[in-house]
C-alpha positions in Angstrom: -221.1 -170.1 80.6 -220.7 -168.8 84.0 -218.9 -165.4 82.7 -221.7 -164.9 79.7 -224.2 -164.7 82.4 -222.3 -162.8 84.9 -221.3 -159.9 81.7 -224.4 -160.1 80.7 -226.5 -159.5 83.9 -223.5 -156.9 84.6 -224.2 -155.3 81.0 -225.4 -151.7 81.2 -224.9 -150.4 77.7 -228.3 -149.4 76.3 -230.1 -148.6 79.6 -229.4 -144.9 79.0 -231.7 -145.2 76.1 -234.4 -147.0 77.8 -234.7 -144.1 80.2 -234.6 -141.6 77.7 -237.5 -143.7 76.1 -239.6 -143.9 78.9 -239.1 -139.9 80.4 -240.3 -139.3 76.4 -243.1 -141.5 77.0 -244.4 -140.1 80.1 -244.5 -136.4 78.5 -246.9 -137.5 75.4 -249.0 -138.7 78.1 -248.6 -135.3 79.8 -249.1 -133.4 76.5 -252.5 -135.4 75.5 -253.6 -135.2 78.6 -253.2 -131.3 78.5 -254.7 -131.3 74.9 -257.7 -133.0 75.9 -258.2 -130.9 78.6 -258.0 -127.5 76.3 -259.5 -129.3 73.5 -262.9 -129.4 75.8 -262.2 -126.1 77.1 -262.6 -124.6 73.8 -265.2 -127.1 72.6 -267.6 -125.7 75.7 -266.3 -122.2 75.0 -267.0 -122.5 71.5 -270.7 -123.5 72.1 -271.3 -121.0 75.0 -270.7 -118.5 71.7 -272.9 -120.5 69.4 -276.1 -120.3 71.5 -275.3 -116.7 72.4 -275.0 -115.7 69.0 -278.4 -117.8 68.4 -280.5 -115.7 71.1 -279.2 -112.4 69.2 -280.0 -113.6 65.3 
């Protein structure tokens, strides 16, 4: 029992993929964070055109 505990807090196989998990993770977070930023970029730009184009009709 003492060995199946000692391999198996010893084990590294697999944490290669839990990193690559996590650095994937952390740029979707990046990415919707930059979305919602351009997302209410446009969104304000789009209505700053919308009432200018209201004042000229």
């Amino acid at each position: 029992m003492k060995t199946f505990w000692m391999r198996f807090w010893n084990e590294t196989e697999g944490q290669d993929l839990v990193e690559y998990a996590l650095i994937v993770a952390a740029i979707a977070l990046g990415m919707i964070a930059a979305v919602r930023g351009v997302v209410t970029a446009l969104n304000s730009l789009y209505e700053s055109i919308t009432a200018a184009l209201a004042l000229t009709s």
